[in-house]
C-alpha positions, 0 to 999 in steps of 0.5 A, a space after each residue: 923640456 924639449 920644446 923648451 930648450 929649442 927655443 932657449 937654443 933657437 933666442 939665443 943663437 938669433 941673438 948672438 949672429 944678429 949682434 955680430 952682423 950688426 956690430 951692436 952690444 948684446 945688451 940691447 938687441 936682447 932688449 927687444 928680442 921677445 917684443 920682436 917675435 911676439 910682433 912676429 907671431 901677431 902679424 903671421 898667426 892672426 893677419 891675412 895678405 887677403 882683406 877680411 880673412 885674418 883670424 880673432 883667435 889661435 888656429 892649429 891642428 890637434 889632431 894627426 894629420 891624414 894627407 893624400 897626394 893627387 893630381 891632375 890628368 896633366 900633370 899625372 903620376 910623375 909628378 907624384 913620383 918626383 915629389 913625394 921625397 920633397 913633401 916626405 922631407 919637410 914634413 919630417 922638418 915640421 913633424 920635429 918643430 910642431 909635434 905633430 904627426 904626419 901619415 900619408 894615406 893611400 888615394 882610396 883610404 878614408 879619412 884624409 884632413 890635408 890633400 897636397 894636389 900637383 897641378 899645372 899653370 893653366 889648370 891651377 885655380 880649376 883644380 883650387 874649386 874643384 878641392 875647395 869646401 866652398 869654390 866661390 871662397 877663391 873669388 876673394 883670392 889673388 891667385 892670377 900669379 899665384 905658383 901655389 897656394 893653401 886652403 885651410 878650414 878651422 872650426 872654433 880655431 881647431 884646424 880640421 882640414 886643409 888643401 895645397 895646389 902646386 904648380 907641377 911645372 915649376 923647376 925643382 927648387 922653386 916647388 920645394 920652397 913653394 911645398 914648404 911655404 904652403 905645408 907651414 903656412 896651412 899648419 896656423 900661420 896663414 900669412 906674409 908679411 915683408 917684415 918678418 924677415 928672413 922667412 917663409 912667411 915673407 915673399 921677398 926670400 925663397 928658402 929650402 928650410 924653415 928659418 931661425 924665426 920661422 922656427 920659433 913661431 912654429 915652436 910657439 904656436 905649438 906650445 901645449 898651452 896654446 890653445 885653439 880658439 884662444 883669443 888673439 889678445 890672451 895668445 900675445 900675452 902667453 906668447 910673451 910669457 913663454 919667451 921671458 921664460 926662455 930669454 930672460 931679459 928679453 922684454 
């Protein structure tokens, strides 16, 4: 009930600022409402800004996630120190959004699925290799100009792991966005997309907080009855079935 009436609340608050913004009738931006978040979910959730890397089926995390924080010689444990709070607060943002659970586990406990890792400029794509299951999967990234960037592994669409690398070096709102970007974007929506807008997932807007739309793709990937591994096409439909049922009308 309460994933439900989130989304119910999150449509229709959308709905009625973006009529208001444009000047058009209710009626028909309710028209296209669910034909425009279910776009939105297919584009984030199953595309890849990196050629050959999109996914054919759901990819989230059932599982609590275990995290650690690390960092390079560099950077040291300030930057732990200075960020925590940060990671500590979107967490709790996404906790509330997804249902799932977050703990940060000590540096020497076993048993971590997520490392979020403070690096510096010139030691950023080092450390990626070093944390990768793979190092030579980063030949395939864009990373020269990358700030951050996430690693994620799924097995059969179940997320079993993922790692963060954070430019420490950043001034502070740049890497609360950049934290924020990377935790959503590792949790099962990998990709940008310049149309989704404004999000997290367009690289156009720096935000502090999950937008009304990322909200709502969180929410529906999250929804019990999205399954991992389920197949893009059969996903869209229960998408699309889970919005008429929350936004009557809607498509």
């Amino acid at each position: 009930m309460i994933r439900r009436a989130f989304l119910a609340v999150a449509l229709a608050a959308f709905a009625v600022v973006s009529a208001s913004a444009q000047q058009t009738p209710a009626p028909a931006r309710t028209a296209a409402e669910n034909d425009r978040y279910t776009a939105y979910f297919d584009w984030i959730v199953f595309g890849s800004e990196f050629a050959g890397l999109g996914s054919p089926v759901v990819r989230k995390w059932t599982d609590p996630i275990r995290y650690k924080l690390g960092f390079n010689a560099a950077a040291g444990t300030a930057a732990v120190n200075r960020f925590r709070p940060v990671v500590e607060r979107h967490l709790k943002v996404l906790s509330e959004l997804t249902l799932l659970k977050f703990e940060e586990i000590g540096v020497r406990d076993p048993g971590e699925n997520l490392i979020i890792w403070f690096s510096t400029a010139d030691k950023l794509v080092e450390d990626g290799r070093m944390l990768a299951a793979n190092p030579a999967e980063l030949d395939r990234l864009k990373l020269d100009t990358a700030n951050c960037f996430f690693l994620s592994y799924a097995v059969e669409g179940k997320m079993v792991a993922a790692r963060i690398v954070a430019n420490s070096q950043l001034p502070q709102m740049e890497i609360e966005h950049c934290l924020l970007e990377e935790l959503a974007q590792s949790l099962g929506l990998p990709n940008d997309d310049d149309r989704v807008a404004p999000s997290l997932f367009n690289d156009s807007f720096k935000l502090m907080g999950p937008s009304m739309i990322d909200r709502v793709l969180l929410r529906l990937l999250y929804d019990p009855r999205m399954r991992p591994g389920m197949p893009r096409a059969q996903a869209l439909v229960l998408v699309r079935q889970v919005l008429s049922e929350l936004n009557p009308g809607g498509g």
